[in-house]
C-alpha positions as CSV (number, residue, x, y, z in Angstrom):
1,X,2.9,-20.0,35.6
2,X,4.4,-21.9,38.7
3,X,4.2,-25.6,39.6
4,X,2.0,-26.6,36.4
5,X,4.2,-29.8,35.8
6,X,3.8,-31.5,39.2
7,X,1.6,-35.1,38.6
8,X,3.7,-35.0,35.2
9,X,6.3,-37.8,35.0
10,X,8.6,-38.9,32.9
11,X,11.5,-41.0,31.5
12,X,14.5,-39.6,29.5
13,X,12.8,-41.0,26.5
14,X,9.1,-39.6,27.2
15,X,10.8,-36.3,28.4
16,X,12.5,-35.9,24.9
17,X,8.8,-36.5,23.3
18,X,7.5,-34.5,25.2
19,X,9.2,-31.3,24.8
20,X,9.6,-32.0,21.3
21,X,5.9,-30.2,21.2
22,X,6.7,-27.2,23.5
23,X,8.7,-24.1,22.5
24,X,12.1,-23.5,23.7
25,X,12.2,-20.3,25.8
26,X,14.6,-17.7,25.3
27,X,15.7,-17.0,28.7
28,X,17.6,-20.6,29.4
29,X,21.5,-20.8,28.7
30,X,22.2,-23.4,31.3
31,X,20.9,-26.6,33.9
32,X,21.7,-25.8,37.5
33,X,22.0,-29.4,38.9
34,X,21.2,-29.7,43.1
35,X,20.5,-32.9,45.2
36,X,17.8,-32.9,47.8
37,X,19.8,-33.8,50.9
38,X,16.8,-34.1,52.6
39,X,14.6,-36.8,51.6
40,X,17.9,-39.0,51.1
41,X,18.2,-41.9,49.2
42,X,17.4,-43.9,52.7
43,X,14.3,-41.8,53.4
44,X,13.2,-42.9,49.6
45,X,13.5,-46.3,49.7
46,X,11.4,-46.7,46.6
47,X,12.1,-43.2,45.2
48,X,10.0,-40.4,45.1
49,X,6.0,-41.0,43.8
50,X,3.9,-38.0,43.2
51,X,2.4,-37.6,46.2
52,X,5.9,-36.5,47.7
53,X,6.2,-34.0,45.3
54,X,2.6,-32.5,45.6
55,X,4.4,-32.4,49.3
56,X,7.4,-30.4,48.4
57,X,5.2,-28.1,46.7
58,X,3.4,-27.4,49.5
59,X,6.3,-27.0,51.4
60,X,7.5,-24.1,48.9
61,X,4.5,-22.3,48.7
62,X,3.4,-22.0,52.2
63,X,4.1,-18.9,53.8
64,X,7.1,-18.4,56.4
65,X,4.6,-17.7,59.0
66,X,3.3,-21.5,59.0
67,X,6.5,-23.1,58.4
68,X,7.1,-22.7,54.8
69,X,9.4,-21.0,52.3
70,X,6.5,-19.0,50.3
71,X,7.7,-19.2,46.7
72,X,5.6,-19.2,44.2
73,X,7.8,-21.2,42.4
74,X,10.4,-23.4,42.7
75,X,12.7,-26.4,40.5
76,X,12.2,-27.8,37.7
77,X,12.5,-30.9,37.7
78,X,12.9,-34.0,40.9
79,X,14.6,-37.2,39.7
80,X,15.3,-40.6,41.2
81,X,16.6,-44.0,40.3
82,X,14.5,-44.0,36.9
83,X,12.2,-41.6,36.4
84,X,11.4,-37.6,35.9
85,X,8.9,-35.9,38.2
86,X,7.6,-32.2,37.1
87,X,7.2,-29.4,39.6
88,X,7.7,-26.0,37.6
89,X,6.4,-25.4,33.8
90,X,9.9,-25.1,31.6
91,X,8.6,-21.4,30.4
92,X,8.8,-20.0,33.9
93,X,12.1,-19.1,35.7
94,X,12.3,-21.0,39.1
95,X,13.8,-20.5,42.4
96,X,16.0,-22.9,43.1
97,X,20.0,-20.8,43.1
98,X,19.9,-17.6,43.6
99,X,22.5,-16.4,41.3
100,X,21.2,-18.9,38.5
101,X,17.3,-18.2,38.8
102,X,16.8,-16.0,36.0
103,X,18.7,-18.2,33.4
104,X,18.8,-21.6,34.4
105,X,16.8,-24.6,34.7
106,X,16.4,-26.6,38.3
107,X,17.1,-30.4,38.6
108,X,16.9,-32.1,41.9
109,X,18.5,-35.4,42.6
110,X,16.9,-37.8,45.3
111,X,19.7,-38.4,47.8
112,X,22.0,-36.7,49.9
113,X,26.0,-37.1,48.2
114,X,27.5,-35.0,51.3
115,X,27.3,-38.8,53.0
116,X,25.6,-41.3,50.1
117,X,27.8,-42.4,46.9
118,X,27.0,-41.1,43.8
119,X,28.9,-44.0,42.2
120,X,27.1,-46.8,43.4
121,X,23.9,-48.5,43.7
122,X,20.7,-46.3,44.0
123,X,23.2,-43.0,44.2
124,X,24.4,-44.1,40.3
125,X,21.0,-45.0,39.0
126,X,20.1,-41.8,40.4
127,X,22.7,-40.0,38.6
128,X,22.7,-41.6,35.1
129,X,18.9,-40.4,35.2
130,X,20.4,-37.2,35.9
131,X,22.8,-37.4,33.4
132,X,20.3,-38.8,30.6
133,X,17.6,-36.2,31.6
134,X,20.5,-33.4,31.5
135,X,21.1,-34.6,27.6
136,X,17.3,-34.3,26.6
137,X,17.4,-30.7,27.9
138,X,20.8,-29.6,26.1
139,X,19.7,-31.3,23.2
140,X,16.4,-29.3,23.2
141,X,17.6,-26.3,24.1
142,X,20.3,-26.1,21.3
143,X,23.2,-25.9,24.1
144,X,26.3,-28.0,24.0
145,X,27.3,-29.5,27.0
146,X,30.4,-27.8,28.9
147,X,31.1,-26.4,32.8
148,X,29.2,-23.3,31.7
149,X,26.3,-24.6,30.4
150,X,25.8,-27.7,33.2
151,X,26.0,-25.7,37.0
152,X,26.4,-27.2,40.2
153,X,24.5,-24.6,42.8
154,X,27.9,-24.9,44.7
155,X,28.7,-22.6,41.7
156,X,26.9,-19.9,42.8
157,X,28.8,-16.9,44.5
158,X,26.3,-16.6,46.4
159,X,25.9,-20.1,48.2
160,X,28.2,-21.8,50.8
161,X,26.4,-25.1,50.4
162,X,28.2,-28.4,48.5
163,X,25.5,-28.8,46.7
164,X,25.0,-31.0,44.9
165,X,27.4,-32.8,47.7
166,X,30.6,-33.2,48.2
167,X,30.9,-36.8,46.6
168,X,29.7,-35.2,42.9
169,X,32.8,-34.4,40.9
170,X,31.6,-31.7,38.7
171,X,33.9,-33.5,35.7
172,X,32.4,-36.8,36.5
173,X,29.3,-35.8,35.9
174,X,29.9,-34.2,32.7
175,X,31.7,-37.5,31.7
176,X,28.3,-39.3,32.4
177,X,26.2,-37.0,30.6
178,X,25.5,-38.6,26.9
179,X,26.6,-36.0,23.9
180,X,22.9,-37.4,23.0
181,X,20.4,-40.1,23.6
182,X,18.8,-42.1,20.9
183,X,16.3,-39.9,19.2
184,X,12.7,-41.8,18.3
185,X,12.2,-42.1,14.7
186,X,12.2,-39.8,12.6
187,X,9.5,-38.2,10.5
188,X,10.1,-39.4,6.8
189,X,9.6,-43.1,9.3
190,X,5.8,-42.5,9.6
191,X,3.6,-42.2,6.7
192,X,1.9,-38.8,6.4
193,X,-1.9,-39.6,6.3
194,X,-3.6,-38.9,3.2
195,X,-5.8,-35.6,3.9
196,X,-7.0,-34.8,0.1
197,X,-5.5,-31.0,0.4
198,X,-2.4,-30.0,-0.2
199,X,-0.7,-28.9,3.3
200,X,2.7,-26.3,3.0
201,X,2.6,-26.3,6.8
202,X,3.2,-30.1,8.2
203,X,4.9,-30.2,11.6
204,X,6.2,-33.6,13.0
205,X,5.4,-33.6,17.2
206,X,5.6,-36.4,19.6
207,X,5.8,-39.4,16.7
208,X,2.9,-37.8,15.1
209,X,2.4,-35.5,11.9
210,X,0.3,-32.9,13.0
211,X,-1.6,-29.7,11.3
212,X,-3.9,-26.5,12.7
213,X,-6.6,-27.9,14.0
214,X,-9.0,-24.9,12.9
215,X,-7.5,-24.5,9.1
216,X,-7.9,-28.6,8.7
217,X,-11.6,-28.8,10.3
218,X,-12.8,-25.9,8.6
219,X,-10.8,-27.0,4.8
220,X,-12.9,-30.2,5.7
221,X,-15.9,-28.5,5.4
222,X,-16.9,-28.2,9.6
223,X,-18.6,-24.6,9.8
224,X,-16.2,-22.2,11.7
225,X,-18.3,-21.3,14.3
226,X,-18.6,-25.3,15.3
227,X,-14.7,-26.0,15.3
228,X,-14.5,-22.7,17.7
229,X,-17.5,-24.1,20.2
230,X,-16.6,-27.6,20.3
231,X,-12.1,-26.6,21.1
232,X,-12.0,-26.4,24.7
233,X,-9.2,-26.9,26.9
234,X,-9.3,-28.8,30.4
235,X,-6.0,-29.3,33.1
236,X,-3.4,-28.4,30.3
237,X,-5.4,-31.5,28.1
238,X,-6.9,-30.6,24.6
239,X,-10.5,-31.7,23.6
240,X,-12.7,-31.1,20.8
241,X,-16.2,-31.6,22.3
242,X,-15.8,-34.4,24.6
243,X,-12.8,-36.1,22.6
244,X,-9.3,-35.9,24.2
245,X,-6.6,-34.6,21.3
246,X,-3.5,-37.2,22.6
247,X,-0.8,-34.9,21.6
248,X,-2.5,-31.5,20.8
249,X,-0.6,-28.4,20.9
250,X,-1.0,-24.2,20.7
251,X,1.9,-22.5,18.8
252,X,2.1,-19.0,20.1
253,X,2.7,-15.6,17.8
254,X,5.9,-15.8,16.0
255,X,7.0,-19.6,17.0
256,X,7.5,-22.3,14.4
257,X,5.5,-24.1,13.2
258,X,3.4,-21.8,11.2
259,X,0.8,-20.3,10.9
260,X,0.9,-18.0,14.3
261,X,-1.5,-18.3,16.9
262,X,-3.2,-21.6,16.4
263,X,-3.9,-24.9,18.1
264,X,-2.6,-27.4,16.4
265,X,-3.6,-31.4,16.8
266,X,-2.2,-35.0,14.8
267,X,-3.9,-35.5,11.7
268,X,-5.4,-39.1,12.3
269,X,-7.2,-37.9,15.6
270,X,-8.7,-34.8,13.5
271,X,-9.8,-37.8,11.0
272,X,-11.0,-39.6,13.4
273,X,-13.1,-36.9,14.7
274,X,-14.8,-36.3,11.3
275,X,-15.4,-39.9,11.0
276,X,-17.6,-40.0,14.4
């Protein structure tokens, strides 16, 4: 695993969706928060798109030799004036602070705050995205907000930068950081489809109810060996023979949902499937 997320992007609200279907991993305790100085919020005049970060990751992985840095990882996460660009996958520990690596998320903020204000124009949009985005990730990983668990790489012992600039107030940004964002509905909001077998194992993902895929196609009556040849997977994306599964997920060994091991997939696209 390394820079599986970049071409993925988000809002605070999609983000939240989003990792409502992924596992939380047991190595994070904290966000380390950085700007990028370099692109600055002048050199973006229209924020970041995906192309520039398909050109930070080649700028990371290239090796020293030809001008590169040759990670094989890097951040987590690039944000601008309104929106969430991926780089790393969230289950992979990035490079990004040295001291920080092995337990802390990356965020980079568009614009450099040694010289740009954080408190105005652009700089603020950027950082209320930051702040937003820094709520969906506390809230998913179970972590209250404090100093301890939102770092500035400047914390690091073994830095001398003033990243993320000298115009961030660590406290300030704490202040802007939301205790929580408004959550999307809730499950008892969206009827659970009417599958004819009695299901102990239900899991609400993404706005969806969703079940195995394999235990509902084969309780349906679809021979095992069919469900197995038509489940293929393609760029991260789930299909069952040529069919996309919008919002299919795998649930390793000894995660929750239920049962282990086991792709799992919303119910009305499994019914759809049988009805084709």
């Amino acid at each position: 695993m390394a820079f599986e997320n970049v071409g993925k992007v988000w809002t605070p609200t999609s983000l939240e969706e989003y990792l409502a279907t992924r596992a939380v991993p047991g190595w994070i305790d904290s966000l380390t928060i950085h700007h990028t100085a370099a692109p600055s919020l002048v050199q973006r005049p229209s924020g970041f798109t995906i192309q520039h970060i398909r050109n930070i990751q080649s700028f990371y992985s290239r090796p020293k030799s030809q001008g590169g840095r040759g990670w094989r990882t890097g951040p987590h996460l690039f944000i601008d004036d309104d929106e969430i660009f991926g780089m790393c996958d969230f289950r992979s520990k990035g490079i990004h602070a040295a001291s920080y690596n092995k337990r802390s998320l990356g965020i980079e903020v568009l614009g450099d705050y040694d010289t740009e204000n954080p408190k105005t124009g652009r700089g603020l949009r950027c950082w209320k995205t930051a702040a937003a985005t820094t709520s969906v990730l506390l809230r998913w990983l179970g972590i209250p907000k404090s100093a301890s668990s939102i770092l500035f790489h400047r914390d690091d012992p073994q830095t001398s930068k003033s990243c993320p600039g000298r115009k961030v107030a660590k406290d300030w940004f704490i202040d802007l950081v939301p205790d929580a964002i408004p959550s999307p509905p809730g499950p008892d909001e969206y009827e659970k489809p009417e599958v004819g077998i009695p299901w102990s194992y239900w899991h609400f993902a993404g706005e969806q109810w969703c079940v195995p895929l394999y235990a509902f196609l084969t309780a349906k009556g679809v021979p095992s060996d069919e469900v197995l040849a038509n489940l293929r997977t393609s760029n991260g994306a789930l299909y069952y023979g040529t069919e996309l599964i919008n919002g299919g997920f795998y649930v390793s060994k000894n995660s929750s949902p239920k049962p282990d091991e086991s792709t799992w997939a919303p119910v009305r696209n499994l019914l759809e499937i049988l009805e084709s």
